[in-house]
C-alpha positions in Angstrom: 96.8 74.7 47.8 99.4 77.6 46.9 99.0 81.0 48.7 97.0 83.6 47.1 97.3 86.5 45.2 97.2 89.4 47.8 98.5 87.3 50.7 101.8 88.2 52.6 104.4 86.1 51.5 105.9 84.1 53.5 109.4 84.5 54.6 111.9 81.7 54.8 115.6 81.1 55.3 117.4 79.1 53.1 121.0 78.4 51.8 122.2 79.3 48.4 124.8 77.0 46.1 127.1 78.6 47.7 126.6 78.0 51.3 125.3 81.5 52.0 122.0 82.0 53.5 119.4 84.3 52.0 115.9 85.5 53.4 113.3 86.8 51.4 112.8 89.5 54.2 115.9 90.9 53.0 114.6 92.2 50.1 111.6 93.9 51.6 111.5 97.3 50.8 114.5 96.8 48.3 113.3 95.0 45.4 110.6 93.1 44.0 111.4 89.5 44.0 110.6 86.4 41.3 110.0 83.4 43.3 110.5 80.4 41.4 110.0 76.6 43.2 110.9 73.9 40.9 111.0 70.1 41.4 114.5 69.0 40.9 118.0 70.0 39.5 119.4 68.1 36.4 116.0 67.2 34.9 115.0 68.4 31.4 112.4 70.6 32.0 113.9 72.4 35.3 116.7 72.6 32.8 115.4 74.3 30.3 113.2 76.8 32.6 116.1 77.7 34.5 118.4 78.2 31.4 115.8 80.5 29.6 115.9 82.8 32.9 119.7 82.7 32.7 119.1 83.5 28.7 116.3 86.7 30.1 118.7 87.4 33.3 118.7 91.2 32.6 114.6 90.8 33.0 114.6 88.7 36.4 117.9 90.5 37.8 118.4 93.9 38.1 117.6 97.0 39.9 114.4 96.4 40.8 113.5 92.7 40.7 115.6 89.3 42.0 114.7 85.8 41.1 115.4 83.2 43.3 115.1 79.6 42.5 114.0 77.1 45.1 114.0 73.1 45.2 114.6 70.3 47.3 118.1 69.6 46.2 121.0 70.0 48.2 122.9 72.9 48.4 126.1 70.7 46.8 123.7 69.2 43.9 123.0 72.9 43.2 126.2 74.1 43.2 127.1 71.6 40.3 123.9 72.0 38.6 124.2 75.7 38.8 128.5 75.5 37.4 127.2 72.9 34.8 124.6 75.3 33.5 126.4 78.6 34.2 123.2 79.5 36.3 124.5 82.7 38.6 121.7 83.9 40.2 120.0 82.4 43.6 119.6 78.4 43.5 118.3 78.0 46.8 117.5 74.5 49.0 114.2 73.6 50.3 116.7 69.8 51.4 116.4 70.7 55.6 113.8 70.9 56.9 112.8 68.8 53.9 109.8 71.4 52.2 109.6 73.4 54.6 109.6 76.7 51.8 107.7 74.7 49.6 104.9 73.8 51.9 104.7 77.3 53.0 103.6 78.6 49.2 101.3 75.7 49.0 103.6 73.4 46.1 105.3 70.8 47.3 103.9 67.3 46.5 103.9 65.2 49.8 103.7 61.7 47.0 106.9 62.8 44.8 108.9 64.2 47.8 109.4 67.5 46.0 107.8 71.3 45.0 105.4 71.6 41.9 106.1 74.7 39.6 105.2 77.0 41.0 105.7 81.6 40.8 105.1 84.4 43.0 105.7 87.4 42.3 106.3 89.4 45.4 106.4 93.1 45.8 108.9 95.7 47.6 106.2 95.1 50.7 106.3 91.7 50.5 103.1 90.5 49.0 102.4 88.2 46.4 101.0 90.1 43.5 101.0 87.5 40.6 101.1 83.6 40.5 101.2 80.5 38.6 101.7 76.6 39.8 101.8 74.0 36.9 102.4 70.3 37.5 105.5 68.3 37.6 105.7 68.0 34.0 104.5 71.2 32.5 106.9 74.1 31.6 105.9 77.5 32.9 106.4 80.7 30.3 108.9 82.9 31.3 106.9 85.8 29.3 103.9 85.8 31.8 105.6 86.5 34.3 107.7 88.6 33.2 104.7 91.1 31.8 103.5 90.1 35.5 106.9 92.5 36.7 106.1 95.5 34.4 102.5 95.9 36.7 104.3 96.7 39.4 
């Protein structure tokens, strides 16, 4: 069961595509942050949601607002996936502890191995405001959530 709207989020630790390691802590108090798990790299509909935020990026990446992107790839699959695509915001991996981010938020699917779709939309104070989960094969719509960002 994903984490409710109104709950603190939780934080995690997690490596980008480029080795790095981001928190979500670190953007308390700095910006609001899209919080996007997705199943795997490579496949066609991660593919296309990821490539219409890179087509939106001003909307998800800016002043206010990050997205970050979180499956249970690899850091090295993500790097490729993310040059492939020209994807250059946060691709972050849930590989080690396997889940571990994704079971926090209540998405990852113990059969398949891997995180459902599923958005939070977390405030400077690090609380979920607004989310959606869909299953493996269902495309989220980038629009909700990003009428979702202009409440805040």
């Amino acid at each position: 069961m994903a984490i409710e709207v109104g709950t603190k989020a939780p934080d995690f630790e997690l490596r980008n595509q480029h080795g790095e390691t981001v928190k979500l802590s670190d953007f308390r108090g700095e910006k609001n942050v899209v919080l996007l798990f997705y199943p795997f790299a490579f496949t066609g509909v991660c593919t296309g949601e990821l490539c219409a935020l890179r087509d939106e990026l001003p909307k998800f990446v800016n002043d206010d607002v990050q997205l970050l992107a979180v499956s249970n790839d690899s850091p090295f699959t993500l790097r490729v996936f993310g040059e492939q695509e020209g994807l250059e915001y946060p691709l972050l991996s849930d590989f080690w502890p396997h889940g571990e981010a994704s079971r926090a938020y209540g998405v990852f699917d113990e059969e398949k191995g891997c995180a459902v779709r599923g958005t939070f939309i977390i405030d400077k104070e690090g609380v979920v405001r607004w989310t959606v989960v869909n299953g493996l094969p269902d495309a989220r719509d980038l629009n909700e959530y990003a009428k979702a960002l202009e409440t805040l």
